[in-house]
N, C-alpha and C positions, 0 to 999 in steps of 0.2 A: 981226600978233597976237603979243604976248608969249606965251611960254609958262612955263604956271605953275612957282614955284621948288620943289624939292619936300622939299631938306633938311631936317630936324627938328632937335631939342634932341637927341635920342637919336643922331642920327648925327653930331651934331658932340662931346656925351660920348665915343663911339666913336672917333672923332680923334684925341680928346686922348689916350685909353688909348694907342692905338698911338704916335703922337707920344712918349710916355712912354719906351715900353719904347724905340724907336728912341734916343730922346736917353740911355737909360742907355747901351747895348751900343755906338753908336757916337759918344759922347763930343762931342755935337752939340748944337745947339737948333736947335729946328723952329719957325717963324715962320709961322703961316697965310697963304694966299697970295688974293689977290684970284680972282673967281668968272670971272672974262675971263681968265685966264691957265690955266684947266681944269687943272690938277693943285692936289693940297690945301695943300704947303707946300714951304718953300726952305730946308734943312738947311745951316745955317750953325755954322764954328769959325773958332775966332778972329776974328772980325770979318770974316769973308769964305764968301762961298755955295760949296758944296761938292756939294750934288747938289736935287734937285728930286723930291717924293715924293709917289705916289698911295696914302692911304691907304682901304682897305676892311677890313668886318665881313662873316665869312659866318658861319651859325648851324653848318654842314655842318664834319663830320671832315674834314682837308688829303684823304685821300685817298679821300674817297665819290664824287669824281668823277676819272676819265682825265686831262679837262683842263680850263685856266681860262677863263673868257669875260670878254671886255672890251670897251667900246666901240672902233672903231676910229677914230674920232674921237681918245680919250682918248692912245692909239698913235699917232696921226699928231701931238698940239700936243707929247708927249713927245717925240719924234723932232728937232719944230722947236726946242725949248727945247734940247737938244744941240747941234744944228746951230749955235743964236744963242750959245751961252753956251759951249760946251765941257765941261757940266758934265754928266754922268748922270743920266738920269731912271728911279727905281725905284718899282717897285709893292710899296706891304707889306700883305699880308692878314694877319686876326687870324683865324682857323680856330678852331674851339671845341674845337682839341686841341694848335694850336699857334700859331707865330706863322713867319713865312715870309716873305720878301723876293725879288726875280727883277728885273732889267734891263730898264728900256723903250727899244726895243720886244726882246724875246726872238729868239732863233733859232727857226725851225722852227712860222714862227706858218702858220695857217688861217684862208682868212675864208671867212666866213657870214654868211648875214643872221640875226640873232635879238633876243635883247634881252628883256625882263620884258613880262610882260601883267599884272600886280597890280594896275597901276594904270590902267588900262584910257586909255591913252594910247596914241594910236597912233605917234606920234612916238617912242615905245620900242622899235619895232620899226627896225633899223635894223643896217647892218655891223658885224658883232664879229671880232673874232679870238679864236682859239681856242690854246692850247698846253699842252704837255704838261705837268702838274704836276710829274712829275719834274724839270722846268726849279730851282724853286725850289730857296732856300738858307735851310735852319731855323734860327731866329736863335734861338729858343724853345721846348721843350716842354713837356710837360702846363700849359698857363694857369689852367684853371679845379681 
């Protein structure tokens, strides 16, 4: 059984924001990356890839919560695309107060099982890690 794709219009808009700010501040272009390679894009300069990036939107102030939650799936294909490539894999969250970047996978991670019930899939339930938000590095403040 396929399982359903769940991406929107609004989350790949979302993409592009971050993509945006990223290609300003680190002097890059971000190329969307195929849905089999599970990270959203390949930050390239000069004609050459340079790091590999998960971009996400949360609606939530950076620090309303302790720490971040992530699939550990998403943690383990960042890890191998390092592994294959020698390049870093970073997560950038857009935070509704700021904008934020951290190293996949982080130090000092926790797993858990959790995962979203919004979309009443059970398949969302599933290994996450968990880390400290003070982990991250504020690329961005006040956005909105």
């Amino acid at each position: 059984m396929t399982r359903p794709y769940y991406e929107t219009e609004q989350d790949l808009q979302n993409e592009r924001q971050i993509a945006k700010i990223i290609e300003e501040v680190h002097n890059c272009k971000l190329i969307k990356m195929p849905i089999k390679l599970s990270l959203d894009f390949m930050a390239v300069r000069d004609g050459k890839a340079v790091a590999f990036i998960e971009a996400r939107q949360r609606k939530n102030k950076m620090d309303r919560y302790p720490t971040y939650m992530i699939s550990l799936y998403k943690v383990m294909m960042a890890k191998q695309l390092e592994a294959t490539t020698g390049l870093p894999s970073l997560l950038a969250v857009q935070f509704s107060d700021k904008f934020a970047m951290i190293k996949l996978p982080p130090k000092n991670i926790e797993t858990r099982i959790g995962g979203s019930i919004s979309r009443n899939d059970p398949q969302d339930i599933e290994p996450v890690v968990h880390f400290n938000i003070s982990q991250f590095k504020v690329v961005k403040h006040e956005l909105r």
